[in-house]
C-alpha positions in Angstrom: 0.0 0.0 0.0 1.6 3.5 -1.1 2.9 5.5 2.1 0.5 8.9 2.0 2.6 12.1 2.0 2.8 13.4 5.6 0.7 17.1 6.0 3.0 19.9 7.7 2.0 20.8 10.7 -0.8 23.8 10.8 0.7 27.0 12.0 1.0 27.7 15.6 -1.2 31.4 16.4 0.6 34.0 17.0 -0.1 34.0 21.2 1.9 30.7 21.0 4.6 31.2 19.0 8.2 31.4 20.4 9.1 35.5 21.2 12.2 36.1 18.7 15.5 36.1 20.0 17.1 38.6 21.4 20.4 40.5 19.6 23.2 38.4 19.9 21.7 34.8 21.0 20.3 33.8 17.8 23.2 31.5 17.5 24.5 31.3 21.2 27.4 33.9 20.5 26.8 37.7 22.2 27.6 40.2 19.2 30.0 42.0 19.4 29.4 45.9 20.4 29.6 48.7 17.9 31.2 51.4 17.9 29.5 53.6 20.3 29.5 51.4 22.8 33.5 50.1 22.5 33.8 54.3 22.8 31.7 54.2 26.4 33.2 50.8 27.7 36.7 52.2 26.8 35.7 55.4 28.9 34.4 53.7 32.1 37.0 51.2 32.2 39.6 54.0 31.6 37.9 56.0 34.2 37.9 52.5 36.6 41.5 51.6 36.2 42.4 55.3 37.7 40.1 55.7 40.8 38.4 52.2 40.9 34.9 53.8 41.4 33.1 50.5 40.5 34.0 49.0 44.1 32.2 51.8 45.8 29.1 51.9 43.4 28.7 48.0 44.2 29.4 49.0 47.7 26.6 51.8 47.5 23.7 49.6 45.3 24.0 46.0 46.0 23.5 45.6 49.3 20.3 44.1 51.5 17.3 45.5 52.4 15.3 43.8 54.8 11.9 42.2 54.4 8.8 44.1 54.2 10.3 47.1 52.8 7.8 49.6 51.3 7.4 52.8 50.1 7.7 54.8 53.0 11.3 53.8 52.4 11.2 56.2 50.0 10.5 59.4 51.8 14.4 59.5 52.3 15.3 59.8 48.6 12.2 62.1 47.5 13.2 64.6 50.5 16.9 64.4 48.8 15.1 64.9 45.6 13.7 67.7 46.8 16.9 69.4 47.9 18.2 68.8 44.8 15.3 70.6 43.0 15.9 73.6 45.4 19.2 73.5 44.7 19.0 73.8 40.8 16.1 76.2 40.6 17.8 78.1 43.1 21.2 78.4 41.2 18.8 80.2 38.5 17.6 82.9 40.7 20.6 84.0 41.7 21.9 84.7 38.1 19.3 87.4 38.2 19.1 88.2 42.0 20.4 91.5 43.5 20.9 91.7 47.5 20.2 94.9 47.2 17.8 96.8 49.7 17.4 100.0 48.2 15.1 98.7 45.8 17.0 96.1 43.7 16.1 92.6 45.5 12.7 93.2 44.9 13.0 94.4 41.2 15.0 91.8 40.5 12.2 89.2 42.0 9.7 90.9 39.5 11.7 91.1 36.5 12.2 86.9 36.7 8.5 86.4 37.8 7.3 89.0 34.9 10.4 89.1 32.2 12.4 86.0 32.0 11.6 83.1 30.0 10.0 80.6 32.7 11.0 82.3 35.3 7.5 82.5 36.9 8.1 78.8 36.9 11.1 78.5 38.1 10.5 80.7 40.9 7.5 79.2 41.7 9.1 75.4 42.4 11.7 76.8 44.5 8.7 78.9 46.4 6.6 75.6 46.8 9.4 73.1 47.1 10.7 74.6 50.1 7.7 73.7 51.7 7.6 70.9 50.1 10.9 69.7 51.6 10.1 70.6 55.2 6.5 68.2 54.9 8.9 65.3 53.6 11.9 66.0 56.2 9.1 65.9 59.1 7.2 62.7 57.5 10.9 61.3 56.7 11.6 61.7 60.7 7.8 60.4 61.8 8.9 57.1 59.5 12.2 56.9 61.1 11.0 57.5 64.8 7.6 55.0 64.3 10.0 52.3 62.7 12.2 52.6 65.6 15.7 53.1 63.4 17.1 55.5 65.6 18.3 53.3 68.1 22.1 51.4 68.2 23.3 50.9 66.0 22.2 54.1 64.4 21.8 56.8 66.8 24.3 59.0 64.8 22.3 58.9 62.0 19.4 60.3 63.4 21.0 62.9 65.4 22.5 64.0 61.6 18.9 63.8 60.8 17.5 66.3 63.3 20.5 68.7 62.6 19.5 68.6 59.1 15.5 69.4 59.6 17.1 72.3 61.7 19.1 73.0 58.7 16.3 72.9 56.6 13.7 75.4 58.7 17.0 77.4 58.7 17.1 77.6 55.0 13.1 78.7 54.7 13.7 81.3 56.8 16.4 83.0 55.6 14.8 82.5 52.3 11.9 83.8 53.2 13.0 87.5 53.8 14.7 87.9 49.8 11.9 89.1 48.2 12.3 91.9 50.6 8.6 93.3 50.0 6.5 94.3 53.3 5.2 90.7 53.5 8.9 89.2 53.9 10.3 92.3 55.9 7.7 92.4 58.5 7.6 88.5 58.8 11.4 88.4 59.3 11.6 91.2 61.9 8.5 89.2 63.9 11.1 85.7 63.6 14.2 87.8 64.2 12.3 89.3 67.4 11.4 85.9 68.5 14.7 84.4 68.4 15.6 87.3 70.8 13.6 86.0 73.3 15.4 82.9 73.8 17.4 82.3 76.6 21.4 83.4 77.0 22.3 83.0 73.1 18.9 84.7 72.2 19.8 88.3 72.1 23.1 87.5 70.5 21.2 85.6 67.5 19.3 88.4 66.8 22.3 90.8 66.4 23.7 88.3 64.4 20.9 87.8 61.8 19.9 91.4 62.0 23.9 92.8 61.1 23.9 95.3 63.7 20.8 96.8 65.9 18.4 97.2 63.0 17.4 96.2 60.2 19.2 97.0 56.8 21.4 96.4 54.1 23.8 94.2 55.8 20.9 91.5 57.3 19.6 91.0 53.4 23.1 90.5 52.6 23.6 88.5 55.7 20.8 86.8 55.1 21.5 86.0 51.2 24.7 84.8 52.2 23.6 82.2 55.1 20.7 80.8 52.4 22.9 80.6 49.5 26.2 79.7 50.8 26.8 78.6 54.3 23.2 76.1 54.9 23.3 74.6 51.6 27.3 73.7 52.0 26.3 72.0 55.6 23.0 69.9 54.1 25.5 68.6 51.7 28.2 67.3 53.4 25.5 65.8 56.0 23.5 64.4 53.5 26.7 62.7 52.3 28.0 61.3 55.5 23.7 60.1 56.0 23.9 58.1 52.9 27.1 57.0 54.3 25.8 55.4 57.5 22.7 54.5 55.9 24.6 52.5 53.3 27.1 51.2 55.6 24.6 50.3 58.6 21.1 49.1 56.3 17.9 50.2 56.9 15.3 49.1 59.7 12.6 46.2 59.3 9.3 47.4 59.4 8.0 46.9 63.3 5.4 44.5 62.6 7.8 42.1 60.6 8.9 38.7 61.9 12.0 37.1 62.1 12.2 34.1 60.4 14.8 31.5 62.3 17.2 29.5 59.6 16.5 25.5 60.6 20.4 25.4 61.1 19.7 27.2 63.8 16.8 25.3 65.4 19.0 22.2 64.9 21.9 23.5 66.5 19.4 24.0 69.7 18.5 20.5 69.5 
């Protein structure tokens, strides 16, 4: 009896079909990179060999986290997120701002909310973030506090921590008084007059923020000089030696997490 021609197979649908490979394992060998990327490679590893930065970014990313982790983790970073926006917008207004009390700090405020390309914008984030940063520094803090990760090993960490939400309401309110129009000046002298109140150091603060026995020219420079220089130099270098410790030390289990015992361990007891 003649053998009947066997029927290919029907066509498998689309859904079922094998995904096509990727580049380079179509054959089991990894292409070979072009051009562009021999140029970066070349550059890293050039850049490696000399300071052998790829120890500390291993160091710094691959490294555990404990179970349960969520996103209130994540107040940390957006807060530094935050400082980072203040810090950028911020370097734009002071290409246009004047610390000038006769009249030029608050001209120069109008002519970037009113003149300069986005500067509305701009100014507005910076105005906004600030607050923004001081809710996220506080919930940051509640998180840290509730979660019980300021005790040992970490009690350095969180007394950075508080010295940089002092840091931070430090910042707001020397910020606050730039503008320099009747809202700002009457605001600061009512914050400067407060901080005289305070005991021993009190009335010595006040002289200090104000320049002299009033208020002038020298506290808006004064002023323009502790928000723009000295407080943003400090946040830095502690928010560098925080991720630091944070890094080094790990970050706290959630309270309500359990820990699981390895059966090693419960045979050892045995």
């Amino acid at each position: 009896m003649p053998r009947l021609p066997r029927l290919p197979a029907p066509p498998l649908p689309p859904p079922l079909q094998e995904p096509p490979p990727r580049p380079g394992e179509g054959d089991g060998r990894v292409a070979a990179p072009g051009p562009a990327a021999e140029a970066g490679i070349s550059v890293v590893d050039w850049v490696d060999e000399r300071t052998s930065l790829s120890g500390a970014a291993r160091w710094i990313m691959f490294r555990k986290v404990p179970k349960g982790t969520n996103w209130f983790y994540t107040l940390g970073s957006a807060t530094l997120f935050a400082f980072l926006s203040q810090a950028v917008t911020g370097v734009f207004l002071a290409m246009y701002y004047r610390p000038d009390a006769a009249g030029g700090a608050y001209e120069s405020i109008r002519y970037v909310t009113n003149d300069v390309f986005l500067g509305q914008f701009v100014r507005g984030m910076h105005k906004w973030g600030s607050s923004v940063m001081v809710v996220l520094v506080f919930l940051h803090m509640g998180r840290t506090f509730l979660w019980g990760a300021y005790k040992y090993p970490r009690e350095l960490n969180w007394v950075i921590g508080v010295v940089l939400l002092i840091l931070t309401l430090i910042m707001g309110f020397t910020g606050y008084l730039l503008p320099f129009d009747q809202r700002a000046y009457w605001a600061t002298i009512v914050g400067v007059n407060i901080n005289g109140t305070g005991p021993l150091l009190g009335p010595y603060l006040s002289d200090f923020l104000r320049g002299g026995g009033e208020f002038g020219a020298t506290t808006l420079s004064r002023f323009y000089a502790i928000h723009m220089l000295i407080v943003p130099g400090l946040i830095a270098a502690l928010i560098l030696a925080h991720l630091y410790l944070v890094t080094k030390l790990g970050t706290t289990a959630p309270p309500w997490s359990k820990v699981e015992r390895r059966p090693e361990l419960n045979e050892a007891e045995v």
